[in-house]
GUVEX-603029 format. One record per residue (C-alpha): z, x, y negated; residue in three letters. Coordinates in pm, 1 decimal, always signed. Layout:
<rs>
Z_X_Y_ALA .
...
</rs>
This chain:
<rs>
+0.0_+0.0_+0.0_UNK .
+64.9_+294.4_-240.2_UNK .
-215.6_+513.5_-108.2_UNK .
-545.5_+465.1_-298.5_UNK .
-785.9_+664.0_-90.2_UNK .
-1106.0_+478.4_-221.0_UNK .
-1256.0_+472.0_-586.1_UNK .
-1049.9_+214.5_-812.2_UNK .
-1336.9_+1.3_-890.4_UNK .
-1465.3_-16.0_-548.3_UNK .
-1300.3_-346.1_-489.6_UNK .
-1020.7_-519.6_-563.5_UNK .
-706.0_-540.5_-379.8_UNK .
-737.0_-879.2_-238.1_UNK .
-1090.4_-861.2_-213.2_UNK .
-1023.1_-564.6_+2.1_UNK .
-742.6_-732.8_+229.3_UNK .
-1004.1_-986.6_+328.3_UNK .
-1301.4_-761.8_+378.5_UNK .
-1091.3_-526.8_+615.6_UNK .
-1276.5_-153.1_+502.1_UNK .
-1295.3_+44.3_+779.8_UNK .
-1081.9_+337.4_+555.2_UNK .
-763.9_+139.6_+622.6_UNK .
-774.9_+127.3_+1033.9_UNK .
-401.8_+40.9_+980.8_UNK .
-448.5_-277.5_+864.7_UNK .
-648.6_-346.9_+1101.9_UNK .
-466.0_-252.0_+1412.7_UNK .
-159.7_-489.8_+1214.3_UNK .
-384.4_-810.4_+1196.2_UNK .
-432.3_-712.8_+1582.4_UNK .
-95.8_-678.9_+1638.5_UNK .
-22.8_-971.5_+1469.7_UNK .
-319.8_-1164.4_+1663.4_UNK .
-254.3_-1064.5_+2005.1_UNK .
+154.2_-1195.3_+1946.7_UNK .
+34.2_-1481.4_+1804.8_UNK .
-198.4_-1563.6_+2101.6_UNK .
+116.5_-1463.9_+2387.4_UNK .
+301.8_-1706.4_+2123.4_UNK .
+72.9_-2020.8_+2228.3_UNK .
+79.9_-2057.9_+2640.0_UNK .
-264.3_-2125.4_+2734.5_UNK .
-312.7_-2301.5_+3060.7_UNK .
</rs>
């Protein structure tokens, strides 16, 4: 959240969040994270 790797008018911060760049491989391995719990969350039968 504090580390700005890319340019500051390559895209804003929300705009950024919901692209998903593939310079912040954290956030996507927390939506993942997040995914996969939320699918062990719902029992599909």
């Amino acid at each position: 959240m504090g580390k700005k790797k890319k340019k500051p008018d390559s895209s804003p911060p929300h705009k950024a969040s919901a692209t998903a760049p593939p310079d912040k491989p954290t956030a996507v391995t927390e939506f993942l994270d997040l995914w996969v719990e939320f699918k062990k969350s719902i029992p599909f039968e």
